[in-house]
N, C-alpha and C positions, 0 to 999 in steps of 0.2 A: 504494500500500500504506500503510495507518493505522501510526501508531506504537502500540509497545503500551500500552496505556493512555488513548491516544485515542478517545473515543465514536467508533462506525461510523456511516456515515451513508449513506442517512437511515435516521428511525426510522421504524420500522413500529409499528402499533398495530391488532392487530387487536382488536375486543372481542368480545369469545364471552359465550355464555349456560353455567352449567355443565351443560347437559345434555347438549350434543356437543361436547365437549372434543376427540374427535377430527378433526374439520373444523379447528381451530386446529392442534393439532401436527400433523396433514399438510400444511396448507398452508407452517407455520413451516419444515419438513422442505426441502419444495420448494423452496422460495425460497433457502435456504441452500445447496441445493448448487447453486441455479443463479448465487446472487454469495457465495463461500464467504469469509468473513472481512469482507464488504463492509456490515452489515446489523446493526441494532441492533432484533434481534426480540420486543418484548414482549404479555402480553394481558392483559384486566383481565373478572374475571368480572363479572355485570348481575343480581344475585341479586333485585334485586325487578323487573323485569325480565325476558320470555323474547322470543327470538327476533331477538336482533340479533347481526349477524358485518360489524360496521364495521370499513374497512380506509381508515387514513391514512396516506400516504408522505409525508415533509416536512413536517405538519401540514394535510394537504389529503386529503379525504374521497375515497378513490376508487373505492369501493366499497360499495355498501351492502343487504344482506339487507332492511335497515327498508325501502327505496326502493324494490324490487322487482328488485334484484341477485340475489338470491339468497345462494347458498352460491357457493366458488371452486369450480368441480363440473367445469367445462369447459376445455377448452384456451383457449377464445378468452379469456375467464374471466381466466385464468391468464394471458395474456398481455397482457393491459389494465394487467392487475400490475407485469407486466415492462417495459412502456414506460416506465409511472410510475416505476419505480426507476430507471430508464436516465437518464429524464430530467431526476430530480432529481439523481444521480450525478453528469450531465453538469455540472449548474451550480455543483456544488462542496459 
């Protein structure tokens, strides 16, 4: 358990485009109840820019819409996610 005031870790960085703003806060959503207080969730919109939904855990790219990822749409998706948070967790 973090103390309060301590950054959660790791950071997530998802980058959204503003057109589906909702593909971020669902995903944001998910993640948080699946490591609730564990996760330092941020996004940065790509206004000149469309069509990327890049997701970094730790500063390592684990996902990517540009690369033919897609959107997090899918369980398996979703749980490529969850390994990478597991694993960076694991290491402190």
């Amino acid at each position: 358990m973090r103390e309060e005031g301590e950054l959660a870790w790791p950071l997530l960085t998802p980058v959204v485009t503003p057109t589906p703003p909702s593909q971020y806060l669902q995903l944001k959503k998910k993640l948080e109840d699946e490591f609730p207080g564990c996760l330092d969730i941020c996004g940065e919109g790509t206004p000149q820019a469309t069509g990327f939904f890049e997701v970094m855990v730790a500063g390592k790219l684990v996902h990517s819409k540009k690369r033919g990822d897609g959107y997090v749409d899918t369980e398996s998706k979703f749980l490529k996610l969850v390994a990478a948070i597991k694993a960076a967790l694991a290491q402190g």
